[in-house]
Each structure stands twice: as structure tokens, then as C-alpha cells.
C-alpha positions as CSV (number, residue, x, y, z in Angstrom):
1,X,-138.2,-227.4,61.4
2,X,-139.7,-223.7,61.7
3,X,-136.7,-221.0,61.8
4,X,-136.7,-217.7,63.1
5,X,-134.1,-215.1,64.1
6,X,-134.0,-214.0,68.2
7,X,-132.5,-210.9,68.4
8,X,-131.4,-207.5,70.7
9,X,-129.9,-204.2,70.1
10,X,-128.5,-201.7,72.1
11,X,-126.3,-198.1,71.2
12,X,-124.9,-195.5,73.8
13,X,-123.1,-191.9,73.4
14,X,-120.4,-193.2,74.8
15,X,-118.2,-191.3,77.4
16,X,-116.4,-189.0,75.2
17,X,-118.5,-188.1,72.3
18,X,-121.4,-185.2,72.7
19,X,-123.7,-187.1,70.6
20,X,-125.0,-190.6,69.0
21,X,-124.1,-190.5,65.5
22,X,-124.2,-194.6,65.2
23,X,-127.9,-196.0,64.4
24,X,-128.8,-199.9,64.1
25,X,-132.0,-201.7,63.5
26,X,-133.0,-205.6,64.1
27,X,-135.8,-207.2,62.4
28,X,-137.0,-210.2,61.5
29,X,-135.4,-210.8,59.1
30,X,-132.5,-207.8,58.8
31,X,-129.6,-207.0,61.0
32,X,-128.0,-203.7,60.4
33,X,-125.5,-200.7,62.0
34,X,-124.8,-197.7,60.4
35,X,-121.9,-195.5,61.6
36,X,-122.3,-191.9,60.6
37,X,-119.7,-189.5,60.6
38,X,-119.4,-185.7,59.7
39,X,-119.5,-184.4,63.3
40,X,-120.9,-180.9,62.4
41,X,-121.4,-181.9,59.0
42,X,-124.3,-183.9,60.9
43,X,-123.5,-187.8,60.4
44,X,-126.4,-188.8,62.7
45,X,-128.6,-188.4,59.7
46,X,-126.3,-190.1,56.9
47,X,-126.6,-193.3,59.4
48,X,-130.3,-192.5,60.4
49,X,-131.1,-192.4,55.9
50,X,-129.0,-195.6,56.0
51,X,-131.3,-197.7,58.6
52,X,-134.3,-196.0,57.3
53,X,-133.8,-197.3,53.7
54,X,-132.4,-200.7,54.0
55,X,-134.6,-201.5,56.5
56,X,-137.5,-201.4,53.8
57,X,-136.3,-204.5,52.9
58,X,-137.9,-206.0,56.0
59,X,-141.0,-204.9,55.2
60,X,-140.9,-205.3,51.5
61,X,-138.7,-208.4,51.3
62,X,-137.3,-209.3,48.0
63,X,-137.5,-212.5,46.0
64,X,-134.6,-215.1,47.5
65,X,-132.9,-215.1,44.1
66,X,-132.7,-211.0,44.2
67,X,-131.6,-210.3,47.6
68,X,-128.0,-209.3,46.6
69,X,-129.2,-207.2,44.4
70,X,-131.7,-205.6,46.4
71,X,-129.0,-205.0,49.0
72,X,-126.8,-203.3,46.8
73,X,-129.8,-201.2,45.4
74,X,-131.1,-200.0,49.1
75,X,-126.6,-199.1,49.7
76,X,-127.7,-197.6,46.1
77,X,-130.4,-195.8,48.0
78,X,-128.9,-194.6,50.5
79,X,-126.2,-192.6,48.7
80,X,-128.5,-190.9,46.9
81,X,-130.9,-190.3,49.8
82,X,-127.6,-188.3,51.6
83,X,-127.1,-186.8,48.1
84,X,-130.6,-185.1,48.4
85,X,-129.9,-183.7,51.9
86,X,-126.6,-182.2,51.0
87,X,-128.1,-180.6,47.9
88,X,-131.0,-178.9,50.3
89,X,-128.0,-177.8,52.7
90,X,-124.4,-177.5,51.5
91,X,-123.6,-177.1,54.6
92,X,-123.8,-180.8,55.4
93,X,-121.4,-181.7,52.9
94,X,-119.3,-184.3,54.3
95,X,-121.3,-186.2,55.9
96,X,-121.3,-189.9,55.4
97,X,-121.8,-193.3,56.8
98,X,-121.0,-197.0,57.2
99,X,-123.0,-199.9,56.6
100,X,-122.8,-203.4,57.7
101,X,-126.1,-205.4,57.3
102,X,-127.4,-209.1,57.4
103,X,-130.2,-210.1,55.6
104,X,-131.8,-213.6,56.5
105,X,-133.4,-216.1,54.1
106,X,-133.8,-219.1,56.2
107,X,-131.1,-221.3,55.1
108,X,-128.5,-218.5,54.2
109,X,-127.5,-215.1,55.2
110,X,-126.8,-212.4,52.8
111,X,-124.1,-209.7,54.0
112,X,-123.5,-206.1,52.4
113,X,-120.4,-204.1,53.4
114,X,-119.1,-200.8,53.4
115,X,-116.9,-199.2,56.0
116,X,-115.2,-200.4,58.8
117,X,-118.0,-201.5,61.5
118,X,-118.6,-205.5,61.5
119,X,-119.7,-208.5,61.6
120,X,-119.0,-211.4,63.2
121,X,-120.1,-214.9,63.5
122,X,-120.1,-217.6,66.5
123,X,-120.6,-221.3,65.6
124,X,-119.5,-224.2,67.7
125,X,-118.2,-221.8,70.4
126,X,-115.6,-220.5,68.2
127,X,-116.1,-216.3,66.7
128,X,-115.1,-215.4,63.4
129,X,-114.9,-211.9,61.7
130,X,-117.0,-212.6,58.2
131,X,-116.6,-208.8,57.1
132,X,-113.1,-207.3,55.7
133,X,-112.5,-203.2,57.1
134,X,-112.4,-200.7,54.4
135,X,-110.0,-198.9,56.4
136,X,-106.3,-197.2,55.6
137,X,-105.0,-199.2,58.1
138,X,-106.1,-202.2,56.9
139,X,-104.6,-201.6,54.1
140,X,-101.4,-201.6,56.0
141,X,-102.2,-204.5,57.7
142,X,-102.8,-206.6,54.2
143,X,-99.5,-205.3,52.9
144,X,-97.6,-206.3,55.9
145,X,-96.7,-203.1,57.3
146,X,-98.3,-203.3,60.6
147,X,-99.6,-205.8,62.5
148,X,-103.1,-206.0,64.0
149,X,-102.0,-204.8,67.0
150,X,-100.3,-201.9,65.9
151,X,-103.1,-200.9,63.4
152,X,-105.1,-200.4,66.7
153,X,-103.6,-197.7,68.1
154,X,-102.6,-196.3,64.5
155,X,-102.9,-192.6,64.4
156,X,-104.8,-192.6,60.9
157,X,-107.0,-195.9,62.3
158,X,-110.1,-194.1,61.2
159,X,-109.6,-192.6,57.7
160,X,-111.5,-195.4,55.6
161,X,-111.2,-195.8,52.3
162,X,-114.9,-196.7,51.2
163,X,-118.2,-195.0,52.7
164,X,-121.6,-193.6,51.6
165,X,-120.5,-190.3,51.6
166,X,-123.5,-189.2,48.7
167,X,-120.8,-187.5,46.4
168,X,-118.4,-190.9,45.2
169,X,-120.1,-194.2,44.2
170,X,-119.1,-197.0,46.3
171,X,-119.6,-200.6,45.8
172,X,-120.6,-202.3,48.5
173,X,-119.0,-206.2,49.4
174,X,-121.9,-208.6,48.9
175,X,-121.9,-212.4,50.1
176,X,-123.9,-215.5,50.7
177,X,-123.7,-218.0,53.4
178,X,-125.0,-221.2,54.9
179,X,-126.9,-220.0,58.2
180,X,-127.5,-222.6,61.0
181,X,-129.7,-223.6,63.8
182,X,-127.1,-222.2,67.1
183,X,-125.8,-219.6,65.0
184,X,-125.1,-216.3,66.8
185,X,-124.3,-213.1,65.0
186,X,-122.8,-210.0,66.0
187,X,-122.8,-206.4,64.4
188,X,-121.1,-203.7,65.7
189,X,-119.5,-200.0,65.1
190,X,-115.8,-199.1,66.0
191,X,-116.9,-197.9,68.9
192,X,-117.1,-201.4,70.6
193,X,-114.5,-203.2,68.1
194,X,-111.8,-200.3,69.0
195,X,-112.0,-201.4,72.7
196,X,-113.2,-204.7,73.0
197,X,-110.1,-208.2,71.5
198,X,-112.0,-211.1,69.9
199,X,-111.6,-213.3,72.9
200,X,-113.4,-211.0,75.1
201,X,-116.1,-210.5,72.6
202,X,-116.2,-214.5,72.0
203,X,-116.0,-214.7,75.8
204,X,-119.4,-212.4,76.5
205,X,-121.3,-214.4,73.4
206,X,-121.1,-217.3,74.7
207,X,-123.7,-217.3,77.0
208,X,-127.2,-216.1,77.7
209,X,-129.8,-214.5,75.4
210,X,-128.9,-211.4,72.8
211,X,-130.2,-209.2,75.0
212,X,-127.6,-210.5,77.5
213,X,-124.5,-210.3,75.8
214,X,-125.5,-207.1,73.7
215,X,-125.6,-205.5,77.4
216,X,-122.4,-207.3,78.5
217,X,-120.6,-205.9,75.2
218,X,-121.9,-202.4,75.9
219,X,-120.8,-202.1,79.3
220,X,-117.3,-203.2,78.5
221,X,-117.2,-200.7,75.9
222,X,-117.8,-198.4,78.6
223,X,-115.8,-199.5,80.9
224,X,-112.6,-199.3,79.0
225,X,-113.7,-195.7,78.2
226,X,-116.2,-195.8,75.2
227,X,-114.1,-193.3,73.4
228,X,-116.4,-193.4,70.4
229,X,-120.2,-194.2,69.9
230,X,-121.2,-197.7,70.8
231,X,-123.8,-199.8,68.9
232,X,-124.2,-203.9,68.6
233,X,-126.5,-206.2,67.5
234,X,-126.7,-209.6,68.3
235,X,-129.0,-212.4,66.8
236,X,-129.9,-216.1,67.2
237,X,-131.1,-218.4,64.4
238,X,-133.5,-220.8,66.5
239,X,-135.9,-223.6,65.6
240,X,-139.0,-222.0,66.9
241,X,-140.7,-225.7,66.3
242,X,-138.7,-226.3,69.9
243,X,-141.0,-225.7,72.6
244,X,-137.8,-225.4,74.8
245,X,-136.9,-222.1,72.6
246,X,-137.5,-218.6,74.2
247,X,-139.9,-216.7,72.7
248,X,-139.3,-215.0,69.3
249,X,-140.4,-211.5,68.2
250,X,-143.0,-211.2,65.4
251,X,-143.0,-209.6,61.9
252,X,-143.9,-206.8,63.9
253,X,-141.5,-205.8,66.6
254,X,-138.1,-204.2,65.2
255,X,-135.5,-202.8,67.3
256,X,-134.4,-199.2,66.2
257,X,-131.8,-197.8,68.2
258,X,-129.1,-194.8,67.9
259,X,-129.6,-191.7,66.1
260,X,-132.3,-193.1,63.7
261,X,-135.0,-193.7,67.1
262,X,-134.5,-190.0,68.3
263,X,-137.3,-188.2,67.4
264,X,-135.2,-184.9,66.8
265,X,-133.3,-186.7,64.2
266,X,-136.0,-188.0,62.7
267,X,-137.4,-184.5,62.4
268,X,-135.1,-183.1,60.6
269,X,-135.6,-185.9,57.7
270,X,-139.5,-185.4,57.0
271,X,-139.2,-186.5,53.6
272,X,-137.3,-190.4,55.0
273,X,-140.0,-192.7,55.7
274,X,-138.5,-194.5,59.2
275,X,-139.0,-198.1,60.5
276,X,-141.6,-198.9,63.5
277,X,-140.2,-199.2,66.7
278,X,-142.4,-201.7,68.8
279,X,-139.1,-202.7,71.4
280,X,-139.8,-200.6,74.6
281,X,-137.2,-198.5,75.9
282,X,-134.5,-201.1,76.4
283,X,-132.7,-199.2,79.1
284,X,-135.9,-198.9,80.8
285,X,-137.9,-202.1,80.4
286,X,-139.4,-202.2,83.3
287,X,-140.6,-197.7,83.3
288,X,-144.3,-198.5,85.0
289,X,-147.0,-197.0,82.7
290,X,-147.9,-193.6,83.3
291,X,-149.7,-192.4,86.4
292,X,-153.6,-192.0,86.0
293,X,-153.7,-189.9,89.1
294,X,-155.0,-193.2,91.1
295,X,-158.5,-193.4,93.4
296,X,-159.4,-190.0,95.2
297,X,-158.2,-189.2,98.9
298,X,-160.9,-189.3,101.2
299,X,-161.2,-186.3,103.3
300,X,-159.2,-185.9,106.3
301,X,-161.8,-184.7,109.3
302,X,-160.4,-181.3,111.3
303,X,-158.8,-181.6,114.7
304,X,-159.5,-179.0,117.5
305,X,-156.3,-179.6,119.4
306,X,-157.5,-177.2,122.3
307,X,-160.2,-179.7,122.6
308,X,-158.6,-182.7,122.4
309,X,-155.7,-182.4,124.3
310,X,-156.1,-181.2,128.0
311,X,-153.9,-178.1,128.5
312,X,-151.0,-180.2,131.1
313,X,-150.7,-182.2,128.2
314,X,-150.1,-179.5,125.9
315,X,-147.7,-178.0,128.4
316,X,-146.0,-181.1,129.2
317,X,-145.2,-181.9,125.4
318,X,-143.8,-178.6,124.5
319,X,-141.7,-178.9,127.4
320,X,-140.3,-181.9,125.5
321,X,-140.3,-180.4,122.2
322,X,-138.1,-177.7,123.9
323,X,-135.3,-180.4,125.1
324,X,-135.4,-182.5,121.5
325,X,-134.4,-178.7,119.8
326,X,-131.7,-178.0,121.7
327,X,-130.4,-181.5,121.3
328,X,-130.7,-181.4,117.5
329,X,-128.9,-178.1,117.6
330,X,-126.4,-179.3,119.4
331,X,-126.4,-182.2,116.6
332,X,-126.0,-179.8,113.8
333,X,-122.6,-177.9,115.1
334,X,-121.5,-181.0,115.7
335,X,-122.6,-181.7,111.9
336,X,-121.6,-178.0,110.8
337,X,-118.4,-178.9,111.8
338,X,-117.8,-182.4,110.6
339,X,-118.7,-181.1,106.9
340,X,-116.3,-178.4,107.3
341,X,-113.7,-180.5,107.7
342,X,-114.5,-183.0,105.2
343,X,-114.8,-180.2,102.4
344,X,-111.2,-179.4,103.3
345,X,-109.7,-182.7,103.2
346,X,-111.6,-183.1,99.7
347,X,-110.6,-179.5,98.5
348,X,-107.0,-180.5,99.2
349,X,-107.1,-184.1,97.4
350,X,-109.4,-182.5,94.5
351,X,-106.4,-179.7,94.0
352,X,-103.7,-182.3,94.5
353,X,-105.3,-184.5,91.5
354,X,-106.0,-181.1,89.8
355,X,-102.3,-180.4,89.8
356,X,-101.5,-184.0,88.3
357,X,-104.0,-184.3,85.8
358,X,-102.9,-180.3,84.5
359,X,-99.3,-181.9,84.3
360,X,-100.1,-185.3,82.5
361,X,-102.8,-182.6,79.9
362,X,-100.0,-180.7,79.0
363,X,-98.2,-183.3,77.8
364,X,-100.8,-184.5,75.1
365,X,-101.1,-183.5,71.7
366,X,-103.8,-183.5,68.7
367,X,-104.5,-181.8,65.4
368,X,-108.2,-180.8,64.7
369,X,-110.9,-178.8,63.1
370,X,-110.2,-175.1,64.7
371,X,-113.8,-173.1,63.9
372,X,-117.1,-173.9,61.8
373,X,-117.7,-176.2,58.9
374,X,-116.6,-174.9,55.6
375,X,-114.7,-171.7,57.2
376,X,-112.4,-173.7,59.7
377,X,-108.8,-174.6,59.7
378,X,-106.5,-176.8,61.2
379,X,-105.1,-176.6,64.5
380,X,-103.1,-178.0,66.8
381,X,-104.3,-178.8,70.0
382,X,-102.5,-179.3,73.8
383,X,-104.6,-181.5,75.8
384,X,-107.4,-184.2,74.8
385,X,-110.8,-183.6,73.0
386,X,-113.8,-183.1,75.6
387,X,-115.1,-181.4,78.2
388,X,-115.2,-182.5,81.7
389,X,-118.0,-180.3,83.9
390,X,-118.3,-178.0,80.9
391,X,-114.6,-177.2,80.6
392,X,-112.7,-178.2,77.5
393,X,-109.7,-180.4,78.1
394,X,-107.4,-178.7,75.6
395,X,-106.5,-175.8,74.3
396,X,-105.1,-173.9,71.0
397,X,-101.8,-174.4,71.1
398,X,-101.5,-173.3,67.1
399,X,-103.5,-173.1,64.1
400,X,-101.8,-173.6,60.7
401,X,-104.4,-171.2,58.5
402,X,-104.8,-174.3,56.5
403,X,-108.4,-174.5,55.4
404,X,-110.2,-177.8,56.4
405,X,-112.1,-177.5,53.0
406,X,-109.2,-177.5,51.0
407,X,-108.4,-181.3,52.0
408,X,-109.2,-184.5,50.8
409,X,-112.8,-185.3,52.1
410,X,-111.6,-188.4,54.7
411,X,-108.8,-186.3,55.9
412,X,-111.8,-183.7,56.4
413,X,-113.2,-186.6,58.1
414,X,-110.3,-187.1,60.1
415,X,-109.9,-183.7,61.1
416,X,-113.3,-183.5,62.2
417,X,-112.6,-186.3,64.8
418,X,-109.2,-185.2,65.8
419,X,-105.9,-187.0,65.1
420,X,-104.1,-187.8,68.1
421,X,-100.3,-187.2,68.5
422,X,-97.3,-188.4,70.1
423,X,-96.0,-184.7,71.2
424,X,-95.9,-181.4,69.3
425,X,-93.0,-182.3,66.8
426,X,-95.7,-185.2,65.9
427,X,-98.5,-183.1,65.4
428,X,-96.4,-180.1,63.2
429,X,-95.6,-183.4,60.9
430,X,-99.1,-184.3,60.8
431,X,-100.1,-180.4,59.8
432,X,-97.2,-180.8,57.2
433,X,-98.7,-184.3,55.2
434,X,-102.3,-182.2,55.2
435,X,-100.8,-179.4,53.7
436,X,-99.3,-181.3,51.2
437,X,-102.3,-183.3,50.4
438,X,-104.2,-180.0,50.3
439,X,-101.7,-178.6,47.8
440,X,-101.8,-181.9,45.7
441,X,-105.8,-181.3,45.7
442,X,-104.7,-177.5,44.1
443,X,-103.3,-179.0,41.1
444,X,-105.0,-179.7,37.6
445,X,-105.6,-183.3,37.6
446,X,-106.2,-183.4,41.2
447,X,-106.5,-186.8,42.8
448,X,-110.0,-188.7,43.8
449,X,-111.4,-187.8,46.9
450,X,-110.1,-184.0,46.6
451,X,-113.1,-181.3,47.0
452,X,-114.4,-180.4,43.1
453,X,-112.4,-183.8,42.1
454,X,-114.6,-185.4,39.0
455,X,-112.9,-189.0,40.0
């Protein structure tokens, strides 16, 4: 029996977001998605450092008896790669970035965790969750405080409580297990798990090839909205000895998707040695080669028409030219009209939705970053974050003076994504708890995670 891993990957914007700050990689023998996260504080290239490094490993692969330790060495890596970059630009300070990656040996599968994107496992038609979320909300959820419903629509669902941030060591959750012929693994960011129940992601692996149901997960994700960046990988162990098996890519076709395949990204990291990407453009597979400019066109010989054509016929035809202009003028008031009136009926249903969705707007409430990195404070907004056509969907309702930088670094995080709120008493209490975890940072023994904290 000859084994091999079949595999896809896929990542999108999203609907909501303005760019891709997720990044995955498949290889032969790693699986891997990186969630970065910052916003301005530029977490496309935390996540873009974190495929780059790990993904070494599938060139360079370790001994079988070392690959724990080799994963938590390239985690190792990475934090100290983001270190570098924040130390050539403070600005960039708080970036940071998930990782959730699958190493394959054959017989077993390695896992390293950090974060809250996942993995997940189907064997025998049945899906399991194999990676735990290092998430506040989890937290909850372990204490039984919430359930796993309510820790989905949680306000503080995206403060997690361990990431490569390049400032705090982490240590990563490392594990062996038996991999199987039929296995099929899935690993994704928030962005498809916030969205997307187990059944219907057990439902759309089922069938087909990874390509398959990594595009059937996508385009759920965006059809229920895609509020955040969407990235999966999927992966089939298969016994390539079976001349009944589709084909399987070679040492030398990775995947790279997300930020860490943009080229402007990439650009931006000169010193970060990045993965081939041999996969064509998976959402255009089929984009024809480029044009050659094609045979010559032979020359096209010069008509005298007051040769050819006798002058009754000439007469005769412009006679009918004549009657097919008036009848397409007449066609085009007709048209002029028809238009007009359509506009109108659209104007008035585009102002009648207009009205509505101004009166459902007013009624929503968030607290975010008001300003630039590092000067900024926080505000509370009226409305929902994004633009539609180029205008912004909220506006400053109040800002609080409170200086993002003074907080803890995830609720900097948190800020920077926006915390969403019931109504405005809801959002004034959520100003209220930062302010009081941005005085507790003020003290002398100030607790870990607080800016200039030594824990």
C-alpha cells in the first residue's frame, strides 16, 4: 500500500472585510491556515510569516521521531519572525496570528494549535472537531456558563486567549494520531466556522473531491454573509497503489492561498523566504494562456463602390436606408420612453428600501477603533462596520477619549474589529469594562497582556 495526501485549498475576502488577512498552504505532506489579525496593525503579514515558516517543513521534513518538536520550533519561528517585523516598524505592533496545521507521516498525523481556527476530521461518515479554541468564550463554554450556541453570537467571541502575537510566548497544543486510508480533513478560519454548524459542514464533506467541498464550504460561507475572511483546506489520505484513485499532486505542487500568495504582501517581507506555488489560479482554472497575437490577417482588396454598383442600385438602397432610420427612430422614443419610466419606478423602490434600511441602521450599535493605530481611541459607533458603494454604514455617535493603546493587547484586538452591541446603553457598558481594564493596566503590577506588562 503506497499513501499519499489529495488535497485543495481555497480563501476569499469575504463580503464585509476590505482585505484578506487569513493565508493557508497544502502540501504534500502539510496542511496549514493562519488567521492574522491587527487590521491596521497589518495581520496579513503575521499569517503570511506563519505559512512561510512552517511550511519549510515540507520541504525540509523532519525525522518521524522529531516532528512534534519541529512543529513547535517553526510556531517558535514564527513568533520571532513577527518579532523582527515589529521591531523594523513599531507601528505594526499588535499584529498577530493563528495557527492550525497538520503534518502527515504516513501512518499518523501530527497537529499544532494556537488560536481559534480548526480542524476537523471525517471518518466513516461521521465529523469530529480534533482541535480545542483558544478563545474567551470557550472558556465560558468549559466552565458552563454558556452553551455552544450562545458562545456563537457572544459579543467577546473573538478575544482569544492564546496567539503569535511576537511579544508573549505561547505554547502551542501538539498531538499524534492514527491517520487512515478514507480519511478526510478539514482546516479552516473563523471565517467559515462562525457561519457554517457541524452538520452542514459534515453534510458538504461528504461527497466529491477536496476541490469540491472546499468550494461548496466557501460558497456557503458566502452565502450566509462571509462576515469575516474565509479560508479552508481539505485533504484526502488515499492509497495511490489503487489505480481507481484520482490523481495525486507531487512533491512539487503546493497550494498557497490568502494573503501569503499576493505578491504585494509578499513584498513587503523580502527578508521571508515564501513557499512555491505551482496550483494555477483556482478561481480561474480554466484562464486560456496568453494571446500570441495569432496568424497575420491577409489583406482585404479595395472596393470601388461607384464601379460596382450601378447607380439605380445605389439610389434604390439608400431609398431603403432612409425608411429603416426613421423606423429605428421611431424605436428609440419608444425606448427613450420605456427607460424613463422604468428609472422612476426603480428610483421610487430604491428610496422606499433607502428609508427602511436608514431606520433598521439607526437602530444598531458598535464600539470601535475611532482614528490611526497607536493615536486612536474608542468610539462608539451607530450603524454596522462597512461601506456599501463607498459610503460607510455608520457613523460617530461618541468617542470616549480613551486611548486604544492604553488597553490590554486582545481588547486592542478587539477593538480593532469592532465589538457589536445590543443598543447604546450596551455599548456605554462596554466603553465602561475597557476603561477599567485600561486603568487596571495603569497600576504597578499590571496584569499580563497590558502594553509594557513584563508577564
Amino acid at each position: 500500500m503506497s499513501l499519499a495526501l489529495r488535497y485543495a485549498a481555497r480563501s476569499d475576502v469575504g463580503l464585509v472585510r476590505e482585505g484578506n488577512e487569513d493565508s493557508g498552504y497544502a502540501g504534500p505532506a502539510l496542511l496549514l491556515v493562519a488567521d492574522g489579525m491587527g487590521g491596521h496593525a497589518a495581520g496579513e503579514l503575521a499569517s503570511a510569516i506563519a505559512v512561510a515558516l512552517v511550511a519549510d517543513l515540507d520541504v525540509h521534513p523532519p525525522e518521524p521521531d522529531d516532528v512534534l518538536s519541529a512543529l513547535a520550533d517553526a510556531v517558535a519561528d514564527v513568533g520571532d519572525g513577527i518579532s523582527d517585523v515589529i521591531a523594523d516598524d513599531p507601528d505594526l505592533t499588535g499584529m498577530g496570528t493563528t495557527v492550525t496545521g497538520l503534518y502527515w507521516l504516513g501512518s499518523q498525523m501530527a497537529l499544532v494549535h494556537i488560536g481559534d481556527s480548526r480542524a476537523y476530521l471525517l471518518r466513516d461518515d461521521e465529523l469530529a472537531q480534533i482541535t480545542h479554541d483558544h478563545s474567551y468564550v470557550q472558556t465560558l463554554v468549559d466552565a458552563g456558563r454558556i452553551t455552544e450556541e450562545e458562545a456563537g453570537v457572544h459579543p467577546r467571541r473573538s478575544l482569544l486567549m492564546r496567539a503569535l502575537d511576537g511579544l508573549n510566548p505561547v505554547e502551542a497544543d501538539l498531538a499524534l494520531s492514527e491517520a487512515r486510508v478514507g480519511d478526510r480533513y478539514m482546516l479552516c478560519t473563523d471565517g467559515l466556522s462562525g457561519v457554517v454548524s457541524l452538520s452542514e459542514m459534515s453534510s458538504l464533506m461528504r461527497d466529491g473531491d477536496p476541490t469540491g467541498a472546499v468550494t461548496r464550504l466557501v460558497d456557503l460561507a458566502l452565502e450566509r454573509g462571509a462576515p469575516d475572511n474565509v479560508t479552508v483546506v481539505v485533504a484526502d489520505v488515499v492509497d495511490v497503489a489503487d489505480t481507481e484513485a484520482p490523481p495525486v499532486f507531487d512533491r512539487y505542487s503546493p497550494v498557497v492561498v490568502g494573503a501569503a500568495g499576493e505578491p504585494r504582501v509578499r513584498m513587503r517581507l523580502p527578508d521571508v523566504r515564501f513557499p512555491d506555488d505551482a496550483q494555477p489560479d483556482p478561481d480561474r482554472p480554466d484562464a486560456p494562456a496568453p494571446f500570441d497575437g495569432g496568424p497575420p490577417t491577409a489583406p482585404q482588396p479595395l472596393i470601388d463602390a461607384e464601379i460596382v454598383v450601378p447607380a439605380a442600385e445605389s439610389a434604390r438602397r439608400a431609398a431603403a436606408a432612409e425608411l429603416v432610420a426613421r423606423a429605428d427612430r421611431k424605436q428609440r422614443r419608444r425606448t427613450w420612453l420605456w427607460v424613463v419610466s422604468l428609472i422612476l419606478v426603480v428610483a421610487l423602490g430604491l428610496a422606499g428600501a433607502f428609508a427602511i434600511a436608514t431606520s433598521w441602521l439607526s437602530t444598531q450599535w458598535y464600539v470601535a477603533l475611532n482614528g490611526s493605530a497607536g493615536t486612536g481611541t474608542v468610539a462608539v459607533y451607530r450603524g454596522i462596520q462597512g461601506t456599501l458603494l463607498g459610503y460607510s454604514l455608520s457613523t460617530l455617535d461618541s468617542d470616549s477619549g480613551l486611548q486604544v493603546g492604553q488597553l490590554p493587547y486582545f481588547d486592542q484586538e478587539l477593538v480593532s474589529k469592532g465589538i457589536p452591541a445590543a443598543d447604546e446603553a450596551d455599548a456605554d457598558r462596554i466603553v465602561t469594562e475597557l476603561e477599567d481594564r485600561a486603568a487596571e493596566c495603569q497600576t504597578i503590577f499590571s496584569p499580563s497582556g497590558c502594553p509594557g506588562s513584563l508577564q
